[in-house]
C-alpha positions in Angstrom: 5.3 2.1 30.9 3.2 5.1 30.9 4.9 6.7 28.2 4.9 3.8 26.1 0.9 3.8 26.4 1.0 7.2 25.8 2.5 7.2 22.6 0.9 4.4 21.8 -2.6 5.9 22.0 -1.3 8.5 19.6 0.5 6.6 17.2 -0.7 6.0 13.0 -0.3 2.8 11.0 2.0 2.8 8.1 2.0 0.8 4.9 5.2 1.0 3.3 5.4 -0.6 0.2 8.5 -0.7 -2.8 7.2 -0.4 -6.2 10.0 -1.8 -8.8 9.6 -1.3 -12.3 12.5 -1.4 -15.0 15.1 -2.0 -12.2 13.6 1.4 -10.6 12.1 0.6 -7.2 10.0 3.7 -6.3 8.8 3.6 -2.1 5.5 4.5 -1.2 3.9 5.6 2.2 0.3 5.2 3.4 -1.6 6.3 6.3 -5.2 5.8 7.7 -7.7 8.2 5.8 -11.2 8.7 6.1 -12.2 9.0 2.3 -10.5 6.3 -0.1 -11.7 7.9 -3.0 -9.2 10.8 -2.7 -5.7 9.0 -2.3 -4.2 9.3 -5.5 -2.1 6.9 -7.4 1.7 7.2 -7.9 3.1 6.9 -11.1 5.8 3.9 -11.6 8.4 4.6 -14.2 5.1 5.7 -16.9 4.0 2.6 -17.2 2.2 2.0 -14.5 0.1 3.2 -11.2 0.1 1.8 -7.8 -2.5 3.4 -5.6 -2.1 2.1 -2.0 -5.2 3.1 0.2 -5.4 2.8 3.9 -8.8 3.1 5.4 -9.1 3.7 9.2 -8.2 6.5 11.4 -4.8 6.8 13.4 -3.6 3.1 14.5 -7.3 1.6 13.8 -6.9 0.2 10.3 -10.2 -1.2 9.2 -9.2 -2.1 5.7 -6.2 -1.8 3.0 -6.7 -1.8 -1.1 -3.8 -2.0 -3.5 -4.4 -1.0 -7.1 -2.2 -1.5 -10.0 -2.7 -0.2 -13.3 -1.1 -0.4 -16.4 -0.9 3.3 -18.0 -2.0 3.4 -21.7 -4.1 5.4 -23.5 -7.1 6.3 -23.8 -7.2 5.1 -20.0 -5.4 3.4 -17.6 -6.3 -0.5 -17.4 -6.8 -2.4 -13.9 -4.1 -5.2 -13.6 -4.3 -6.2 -9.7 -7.4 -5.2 -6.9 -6.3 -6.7 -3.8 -8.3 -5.6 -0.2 -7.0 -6.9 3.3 -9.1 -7.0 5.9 -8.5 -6.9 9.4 -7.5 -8.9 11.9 -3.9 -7.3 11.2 -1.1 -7.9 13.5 -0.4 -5.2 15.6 2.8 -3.3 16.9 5.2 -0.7 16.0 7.5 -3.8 14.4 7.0 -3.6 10.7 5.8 -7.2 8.9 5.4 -8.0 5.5 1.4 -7.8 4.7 1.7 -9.0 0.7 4.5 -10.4 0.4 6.2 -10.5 -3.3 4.0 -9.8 -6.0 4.9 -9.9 -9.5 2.5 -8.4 -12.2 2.6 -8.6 -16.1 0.6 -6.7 -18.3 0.1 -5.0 -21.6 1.5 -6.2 -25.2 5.2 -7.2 -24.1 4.0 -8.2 -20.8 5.9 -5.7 -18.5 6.6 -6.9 -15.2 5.9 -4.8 -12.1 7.3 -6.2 -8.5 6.3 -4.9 -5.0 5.9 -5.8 -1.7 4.2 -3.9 1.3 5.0 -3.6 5.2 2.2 -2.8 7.9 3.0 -1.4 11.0 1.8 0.7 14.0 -1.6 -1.3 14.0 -3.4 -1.1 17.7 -4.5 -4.6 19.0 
């Protein structure tokens, strides 16, 4: 029991999410940072960005943002903001925070599909 506590107290949240775009499904990890404004967005077949941003520090998570974008010139266009907000469900046993979100965007309304798992959360 001790060294289930112990590795507890040392353990990080993931968020693991699967991007899919053009039958391409692209997986993404986050982890607790201090400064949202420096996780950068990950690129999705180049057509759009997913930017998944983990705010807390080790297993505390005290909030998560998703971003998707669609990528087009002369900037990159908002599609989806979403922010979860604690409680979350803790454990080391992955569960499914967003479940399946489909977004369309731009002039032939491409579809991007992902989902996101949260683990490793502290009660």
């Amino acid at each position: 029991m001790l060294t289930a506590c112990a590795l507890g107290a040392h353990a990080t949240a993931v968020l693991r999410c699967e991007v899919s775009y053009a039958g391409t499904t692209h997986p993404i990890t986050a982890r607790p940072v201090a400064d949202p404004y420096g996780v950068e967005s990950v690129d999705i077949g180049g057509r759009f960005l997913f930017k998944p941003v983990v705010v807390g520090r080790g297993s505390r998570v005290d909030y998560i943002l998703l971003y998707a974008y669609l990528d087009q010139d002369p900037r990159p266009v908002m599609v989806q903001e979403v922010k979860y907000l604690p409680p979350f469900r803790s454990g080391n046993k992955p569960y499914l925070l967003t479940g399946e979100q489909h977004l369309y965007a731009g002039p032939v309304e491409r579809e991007l599909i992902y989902r996101c798992w949260l683990r490793g959360v502290a009660p």
